[in-house]
N, C-alpha and C positions, 0 to 999 in steps of 0.2 A: 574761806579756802583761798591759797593764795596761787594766783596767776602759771601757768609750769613756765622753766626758764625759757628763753631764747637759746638756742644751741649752739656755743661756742666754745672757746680753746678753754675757759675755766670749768663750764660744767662736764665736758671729756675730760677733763685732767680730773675732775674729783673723781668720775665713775670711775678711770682707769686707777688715781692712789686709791678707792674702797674695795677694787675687787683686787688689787695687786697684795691689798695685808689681806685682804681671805685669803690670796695663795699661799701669801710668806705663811701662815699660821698649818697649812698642808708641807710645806718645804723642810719648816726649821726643826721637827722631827728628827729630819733622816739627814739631817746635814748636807743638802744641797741647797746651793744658791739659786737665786735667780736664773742669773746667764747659763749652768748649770742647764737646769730644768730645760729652756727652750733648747741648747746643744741635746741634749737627750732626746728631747720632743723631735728637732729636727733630723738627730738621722735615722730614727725612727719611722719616720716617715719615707726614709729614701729606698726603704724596703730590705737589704741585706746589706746594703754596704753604699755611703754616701762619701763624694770626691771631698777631700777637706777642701780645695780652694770654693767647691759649690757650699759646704758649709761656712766657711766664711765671710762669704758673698752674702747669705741667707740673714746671719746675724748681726753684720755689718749693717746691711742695708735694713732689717727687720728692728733693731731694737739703736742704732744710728750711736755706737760705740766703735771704736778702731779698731783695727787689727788684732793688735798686739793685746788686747780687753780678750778676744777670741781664741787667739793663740793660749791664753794660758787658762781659760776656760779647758779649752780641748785638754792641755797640762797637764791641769784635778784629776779631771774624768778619764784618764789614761792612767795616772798615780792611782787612783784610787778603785781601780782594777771597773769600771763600769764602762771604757770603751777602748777599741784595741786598732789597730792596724788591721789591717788584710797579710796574711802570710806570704809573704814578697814583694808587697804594694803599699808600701808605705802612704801611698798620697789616698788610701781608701779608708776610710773609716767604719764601723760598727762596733753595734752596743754588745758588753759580755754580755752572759748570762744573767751577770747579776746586774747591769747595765738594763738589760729587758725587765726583769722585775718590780726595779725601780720605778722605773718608768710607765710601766701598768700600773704602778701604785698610785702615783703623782697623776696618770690621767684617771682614773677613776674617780679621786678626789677633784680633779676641776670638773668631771661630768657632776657630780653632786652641788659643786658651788653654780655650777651652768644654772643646773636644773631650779635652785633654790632662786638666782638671781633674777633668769629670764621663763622660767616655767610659766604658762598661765598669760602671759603680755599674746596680744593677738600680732599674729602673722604677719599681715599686711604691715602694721608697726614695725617690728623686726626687720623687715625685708628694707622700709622706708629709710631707717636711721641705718640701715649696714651702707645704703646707697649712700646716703649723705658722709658717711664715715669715710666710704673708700673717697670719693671724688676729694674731701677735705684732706686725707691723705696723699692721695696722688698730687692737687694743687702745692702742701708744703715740701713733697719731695722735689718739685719740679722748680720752686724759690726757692730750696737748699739747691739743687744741680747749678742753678745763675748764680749762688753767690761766691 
């Protein structure tokens, strides 16, 4: 049996490419993208309706793509009738109806890929590598902000 790895920027990068094609294989069904997917996720989260410059604060800073990658993210998903305006508020966003559906679809499917990936790992583990993930986060956002 051989040694587990030491924890660095190449074995995060594989887990994050192996679980990122489980999502794409949940995605490319229903023809949403990536960036896609977390703009849904994210104003989803914001409850009825999320500020677009806080969604693009969210995605900018969350997945470290520009602006204008966001901007036409939000684009699709307003073409493609799954997210809308606020009815005189243009700077508010939420998801249609069919925006909401979607998007219950797409998280039920990561609850299944969750459960398949981290089901059954003990706790304390979990807890351990989320700690080490964020601080390792935090440390590269903080050498991106100097440079």
């Amino acid at each position: 049996m051989s040694a587990a790895p030491t924890l660095n920027g190449q074995v995060i990068g594989q887990a994050h490419y192996a679980t990122r094609a489980l999502l794409e294989t949940v995605l490319a069904p229903t023809g949403t993208t990536f960036n896609q997917s977390v703009a849904l996720n994210a104003v989803a989260d914001g409850g009825e309706a999320v500020e677009r410059g806080a969604l693009v604060a969210r995605m900018t800073g969350a997945l470290k793509i520009d602006e204008s990658a966001v901007q036409a993210t939000i684009r699709e998903l307003a073409e493609s009738k799954l997210l809308e305006s606020l009815p005189g508020d243009a700077s508010r966003l939420r998801l249609t109806e069919a925006g909401r559906t979607l998007n219950g679809q797409i998280r039920a499917a990561v609850a299944e890929i969750t459960e398949r990936l981290y089901g059954g790992l003990p706790a304390e583990d979990l807890q351990t590598a989320g700690r080490l993930l964020a601080l390792v986060t935090a440390r590269a956002n903080a050498a991106l902000a100097d440079s």
